[in-house]
C-alpha positions in Angstrom: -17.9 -79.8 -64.8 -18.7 -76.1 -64.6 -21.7 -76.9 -62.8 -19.7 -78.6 -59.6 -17.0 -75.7 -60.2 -19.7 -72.5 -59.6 -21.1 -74.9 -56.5 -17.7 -75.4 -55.2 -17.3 -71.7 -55.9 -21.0 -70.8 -54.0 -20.3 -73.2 -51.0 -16.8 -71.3 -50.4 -18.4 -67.9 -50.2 -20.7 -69.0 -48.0 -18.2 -70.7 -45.8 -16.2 -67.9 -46.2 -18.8 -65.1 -45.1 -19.7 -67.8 -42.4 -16.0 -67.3 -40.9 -15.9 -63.7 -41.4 -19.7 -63.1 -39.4 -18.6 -65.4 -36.9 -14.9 -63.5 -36.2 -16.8 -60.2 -36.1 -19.0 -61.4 -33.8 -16.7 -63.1 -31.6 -14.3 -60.1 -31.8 -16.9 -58.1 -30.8 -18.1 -60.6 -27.8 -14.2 -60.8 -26.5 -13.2 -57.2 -27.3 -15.0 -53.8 -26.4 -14.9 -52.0 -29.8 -16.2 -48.0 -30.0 -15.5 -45.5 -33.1 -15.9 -42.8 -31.1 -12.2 -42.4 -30.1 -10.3 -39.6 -30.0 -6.2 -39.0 -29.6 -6.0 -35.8 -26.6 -3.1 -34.2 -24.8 -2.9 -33.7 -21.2 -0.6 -30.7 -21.6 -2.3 -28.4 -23.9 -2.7 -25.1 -22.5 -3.6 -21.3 -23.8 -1.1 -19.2 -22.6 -2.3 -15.4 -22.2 -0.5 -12.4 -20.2 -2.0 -11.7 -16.8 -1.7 -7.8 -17.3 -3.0 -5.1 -20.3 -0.4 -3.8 -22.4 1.0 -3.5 -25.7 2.4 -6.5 -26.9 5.6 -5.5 -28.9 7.1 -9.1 -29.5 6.2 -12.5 -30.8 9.5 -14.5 -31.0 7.7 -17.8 -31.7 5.9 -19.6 -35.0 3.2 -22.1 -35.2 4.8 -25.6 -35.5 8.4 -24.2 -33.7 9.6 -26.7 -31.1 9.8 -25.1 -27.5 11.7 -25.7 -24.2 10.4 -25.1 -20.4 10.7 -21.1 -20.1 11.6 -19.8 -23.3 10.7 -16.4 -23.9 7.6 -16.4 -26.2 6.3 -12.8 -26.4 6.9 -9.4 -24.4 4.7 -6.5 -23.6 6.3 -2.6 -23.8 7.0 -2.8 -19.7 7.6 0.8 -19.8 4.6 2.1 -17.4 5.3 -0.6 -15.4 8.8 0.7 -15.1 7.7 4.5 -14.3 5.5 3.6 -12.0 8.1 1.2 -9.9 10.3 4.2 -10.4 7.8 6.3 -8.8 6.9 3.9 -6.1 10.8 3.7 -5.1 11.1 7.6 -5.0 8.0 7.5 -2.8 9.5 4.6 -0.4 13.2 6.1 0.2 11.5 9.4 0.6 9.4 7.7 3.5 12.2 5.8 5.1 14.0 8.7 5.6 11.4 11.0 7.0 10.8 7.9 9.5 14.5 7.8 10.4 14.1 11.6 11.2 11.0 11.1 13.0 12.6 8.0 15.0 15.9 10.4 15.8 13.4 13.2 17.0 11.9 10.5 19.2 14.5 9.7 20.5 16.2 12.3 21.5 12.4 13.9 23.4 12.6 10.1 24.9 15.9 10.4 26.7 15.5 14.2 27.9 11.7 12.9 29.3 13.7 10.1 30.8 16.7 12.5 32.5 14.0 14.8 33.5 11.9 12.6 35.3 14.6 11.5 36.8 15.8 15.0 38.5 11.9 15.7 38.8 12.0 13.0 40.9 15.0 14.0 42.7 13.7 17.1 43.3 10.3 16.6 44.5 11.9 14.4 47.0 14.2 16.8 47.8 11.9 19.7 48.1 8.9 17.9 49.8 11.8 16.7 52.7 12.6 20.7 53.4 9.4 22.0 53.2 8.2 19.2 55.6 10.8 20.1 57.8 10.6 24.0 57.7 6.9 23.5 58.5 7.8 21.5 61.5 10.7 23.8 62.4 8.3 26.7 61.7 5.8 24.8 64.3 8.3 24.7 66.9 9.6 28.1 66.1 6.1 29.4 66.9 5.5 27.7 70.0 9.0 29.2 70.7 7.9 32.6 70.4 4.9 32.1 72.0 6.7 31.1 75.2 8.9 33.9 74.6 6.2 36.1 74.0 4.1 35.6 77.1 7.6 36.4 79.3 8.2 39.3 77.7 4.3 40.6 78.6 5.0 39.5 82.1 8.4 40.8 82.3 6.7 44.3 80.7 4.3 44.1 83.7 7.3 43.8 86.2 9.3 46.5 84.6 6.0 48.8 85.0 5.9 47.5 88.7 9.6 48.4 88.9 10.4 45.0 90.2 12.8 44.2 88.0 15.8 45.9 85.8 15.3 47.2 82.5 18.2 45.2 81.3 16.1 42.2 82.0 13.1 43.5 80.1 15.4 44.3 77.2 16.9 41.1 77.2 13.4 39.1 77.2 11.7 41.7 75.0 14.9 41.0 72.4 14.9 37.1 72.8 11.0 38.0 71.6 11.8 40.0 68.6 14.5 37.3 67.4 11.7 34.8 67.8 9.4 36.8 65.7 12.4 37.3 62.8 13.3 33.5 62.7 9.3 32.9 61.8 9.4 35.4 59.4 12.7 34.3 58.2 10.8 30.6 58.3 8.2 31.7 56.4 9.9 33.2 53.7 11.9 30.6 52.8 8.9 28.3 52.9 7.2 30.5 50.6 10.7 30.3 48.4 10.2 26.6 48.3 6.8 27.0 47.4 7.8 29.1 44.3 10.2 26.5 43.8 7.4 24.2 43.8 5.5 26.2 41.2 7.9 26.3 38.8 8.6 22.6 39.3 5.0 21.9 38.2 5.4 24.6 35.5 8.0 22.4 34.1 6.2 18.9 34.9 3.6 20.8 32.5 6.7 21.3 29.4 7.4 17.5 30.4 4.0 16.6 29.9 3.8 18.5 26.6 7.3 17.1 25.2 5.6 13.1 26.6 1.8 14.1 24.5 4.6 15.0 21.3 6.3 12.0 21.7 3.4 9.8 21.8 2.2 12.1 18.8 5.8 10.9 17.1 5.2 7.4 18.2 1.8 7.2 16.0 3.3 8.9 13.1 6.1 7.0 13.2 3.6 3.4 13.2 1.4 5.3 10.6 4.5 6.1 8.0 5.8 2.6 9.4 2.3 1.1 7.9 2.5 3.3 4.5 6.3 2.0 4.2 5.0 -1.8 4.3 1.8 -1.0 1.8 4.3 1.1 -0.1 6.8 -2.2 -0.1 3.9 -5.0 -1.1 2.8 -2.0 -4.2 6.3 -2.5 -5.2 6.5 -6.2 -5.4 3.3 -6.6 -7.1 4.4 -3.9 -9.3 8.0 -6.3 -10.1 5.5 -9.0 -10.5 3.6 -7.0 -13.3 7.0 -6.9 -15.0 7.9 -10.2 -14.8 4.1 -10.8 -16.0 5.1 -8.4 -19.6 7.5 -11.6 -20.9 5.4 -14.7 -21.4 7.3 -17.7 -21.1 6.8 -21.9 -22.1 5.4 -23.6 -18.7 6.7 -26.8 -20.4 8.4 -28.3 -23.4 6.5 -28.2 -26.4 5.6 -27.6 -29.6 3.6 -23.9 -30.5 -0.1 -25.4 -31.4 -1.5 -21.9 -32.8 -0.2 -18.5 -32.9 -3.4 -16.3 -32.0 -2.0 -12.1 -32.7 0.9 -10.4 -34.2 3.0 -7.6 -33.0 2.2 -4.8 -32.5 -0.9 -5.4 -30.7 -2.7 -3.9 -27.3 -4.2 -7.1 -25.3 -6.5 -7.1 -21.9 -4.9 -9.5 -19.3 -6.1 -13.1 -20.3 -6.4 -12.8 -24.1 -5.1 -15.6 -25.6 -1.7 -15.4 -27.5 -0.1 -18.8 -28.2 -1.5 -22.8 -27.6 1.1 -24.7 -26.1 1.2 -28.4 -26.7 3.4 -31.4 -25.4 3.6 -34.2 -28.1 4.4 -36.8 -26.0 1.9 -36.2 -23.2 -1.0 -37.7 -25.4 -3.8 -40.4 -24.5 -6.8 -42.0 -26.1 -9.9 -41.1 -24.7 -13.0 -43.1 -25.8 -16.8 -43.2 -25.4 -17.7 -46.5 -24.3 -21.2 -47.5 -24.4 -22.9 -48.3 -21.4 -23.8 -51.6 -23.0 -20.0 -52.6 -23.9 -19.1 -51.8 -20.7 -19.0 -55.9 -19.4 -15.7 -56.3 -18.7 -13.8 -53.7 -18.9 -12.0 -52.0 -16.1 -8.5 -50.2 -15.4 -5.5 -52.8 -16.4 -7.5 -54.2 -19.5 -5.2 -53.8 -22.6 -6.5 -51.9 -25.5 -5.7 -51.5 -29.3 -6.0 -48.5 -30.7 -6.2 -47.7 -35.0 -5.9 -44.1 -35.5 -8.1 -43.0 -38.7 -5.2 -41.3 -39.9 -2.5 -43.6 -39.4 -3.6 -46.7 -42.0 -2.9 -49.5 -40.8 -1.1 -48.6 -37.5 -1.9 -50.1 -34.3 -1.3 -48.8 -30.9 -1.2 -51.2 -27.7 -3.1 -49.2 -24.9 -3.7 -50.1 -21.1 -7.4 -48.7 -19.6 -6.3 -46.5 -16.6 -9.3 -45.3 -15.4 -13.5 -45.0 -16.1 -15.1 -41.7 -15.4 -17.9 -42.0 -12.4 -20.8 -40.8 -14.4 -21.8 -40.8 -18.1 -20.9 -37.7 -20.5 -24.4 -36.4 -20.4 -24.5 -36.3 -16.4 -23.0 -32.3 -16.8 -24.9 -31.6 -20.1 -25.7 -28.0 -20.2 -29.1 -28.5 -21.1 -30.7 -31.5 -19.2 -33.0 -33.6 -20.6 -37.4 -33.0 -19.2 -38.9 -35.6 -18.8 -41.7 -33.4 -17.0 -44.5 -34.3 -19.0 -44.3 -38.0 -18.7 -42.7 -38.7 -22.1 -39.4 -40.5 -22.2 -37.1 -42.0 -24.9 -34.3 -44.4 -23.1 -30.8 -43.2 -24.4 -27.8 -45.0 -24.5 -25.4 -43.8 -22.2 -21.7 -43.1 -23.0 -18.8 -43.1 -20.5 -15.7 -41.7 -21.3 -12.9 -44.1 -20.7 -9.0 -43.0 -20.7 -6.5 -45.2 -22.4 -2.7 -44.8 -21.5 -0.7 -45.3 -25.0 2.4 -46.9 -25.3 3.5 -45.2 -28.1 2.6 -41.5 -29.5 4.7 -41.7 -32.7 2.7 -40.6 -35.2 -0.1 -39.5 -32.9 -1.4 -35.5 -32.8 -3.7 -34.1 -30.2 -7.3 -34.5 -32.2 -7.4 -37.6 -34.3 -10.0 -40.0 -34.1 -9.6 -43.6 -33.9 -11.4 -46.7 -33.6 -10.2 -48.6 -30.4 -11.0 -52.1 -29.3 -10.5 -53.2 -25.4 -10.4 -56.8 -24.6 -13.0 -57.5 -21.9 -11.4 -59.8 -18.5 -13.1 -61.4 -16.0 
């Protein structure tokens, strides 16, 4: 009787082991299975200042729950301050020597423009009288001339007594009047010319006030340009103090508080990890020779390691191109002829349906059912 027992006994373990090495192997054969699983976070992020600076408050705690821009430390913004302040001085300072400068400009640009006007007028004016004193000067000479020659031959007729001396005088007068309108001519050509030299004395102040107001014009562009540098100095420098408060780029939870105030940091030291619970996925390791069915869509169970007993259902959403050794920093040579064949690994990413539970960094063991 206890003989056909311990068979009956030996003949169910062996069936039994038979079922369990046959369910292994066919989970295995339906189902992709890898240990090499990990739980990661698609918003985890090291938030740092982006200028130096003394930081002179933390107002956050490792573990403290966060919202989309909290406050989470400050810098002493007190140079930035001074220096904005200085910058300001600096800028109305300019604006107004500029408004002087474009008054003074101005003011030379409408005299230049009233004087060239009555320059104009002028010239005209003066180049139509001395044209016609030169022609009436002309005629005035050929006048005399005339006038001239009769009174010669009237002076040789007096001598001859063959005429009156009251004719002679009357010629010999008409001659001298001749004579005092050319001279009279004359003069007030050479008046006009004087005229004429002062008016290019002043064309030459004109062209001196036009040189300084091309002179105001550049200085006014040149301050103009220093206004706009001055301008883009001051909004970097109210960037800088926006830059002294560090603030949550998303809701989260504080992963790791990295310095306590007071502290002096360079830009782009680390000061808090930020975390988002609920943006997690599974990322896995799949051997190259699993890989037989398994694309985006195929569903996935995942077992975190520190979750007993918990099972998560997954969906594959995508398979990265090339295998995690493609970037390794130090390739493998293979220059001398010897090889070893590796199995490759490709990281496959796992969206989760549920995260509860779940923190950025566990492992788990995940199994993803192979489809045609």
């Amino acid at each position: 009787m206890n003989k056909r027992i311990g068979t009956f006994i030996i003949i169910a373990l062996i069936v039994l082991i038979a079922w369990m090495g046959f369910d292994y192997l066919h989970y295995r054969s339906v189902n992709a299975v890898s240990d090499a699983a990990f739980i990661k976070s698609d918003r985890l992020a090291l938030l740092a200042f982006k200028v130096d600076g003394k930081v002179v408050r933390m107002l956050k705690e490792p573990n403290a729950p966060v919202k989309q821009g909290d406050v989470l430390a400050r810098i002493d913004p007190k140079d930035f301050l001074l220096a904005k302040e200085r910058l300001e001085h600096e800028k109305r300072a300019l604006q107004k020597s500029i408004e002087a400068l474009k008054i003074q400009h101005g003011r030379i640009q409408t005299t230049l423009a009233l004087d060239a006007q009555i320059a104009r007028k002028e010239t005209q004016s003066l180049q139509s009288k001395m044209s016609a004193l030169v022609a009436h000067i002309a005629a005035a000479k050929a006048r005399a001339q005339t006038v001239h020659r009769d009174a010669l031959r009237y002076k040789k007729l007096l001598d001859q007594s063959l005429i009156a001396p009251a004719d002679y005088e009357k010629v010999s007068a008409q001659d001298k009047a001749a004579q005092d309108e050319i001279r009279a001519l004359k003069q007030e050509l050479a008046a006009l010319r004087q005229i004429g030299q002062k008016s290019q004395k002043a064309l030459a102040v004109k062209e001196a006030n036009r040189k300084k107001a091309e002179e105001l014009a550049k200085k006014i562009q040149s301050q103009s340009e220093r206004l706009t540098a001055l301008s883009k100095s001051l909004e970097e420098v109210d960037n800088q103090i926006a830059y002294t408060t560090l603030k949550a780029p998303f809701d989260g939870i504080i992963a790791k508080k990295f310095i306590d105030a007071p502290r002096v940091v360079r830009a782009g030291t680390p000061v808090y990890a930020l975390t988002d619970p609920q943006a997690l996925y599974c990322e896995v390791l799949l051997s190259e020779k699993k890989m037989e069915g398994v694309h985006p869509g195929c569903k996935a169970l995942i077992k975190p390691d520190a979750l007993k007993g918990k099972k998560i259902a997954g969906t594959v959403e995508s398979i990265a191109p090339t295998s995690a050794a493609t970037f390794s920093l130090v390739p493998r040579d293979i220059a001398s002829g010897e090889f070893t064949k590796l199995d490759q690994r490709f990281a496959v990413r796992i969206r989760l349906e549920s995260v509860k539970g779940l923190r950025a960094g566990m492992g788990a063991t995940v199994a993803i059912k192979r489809e045609e």
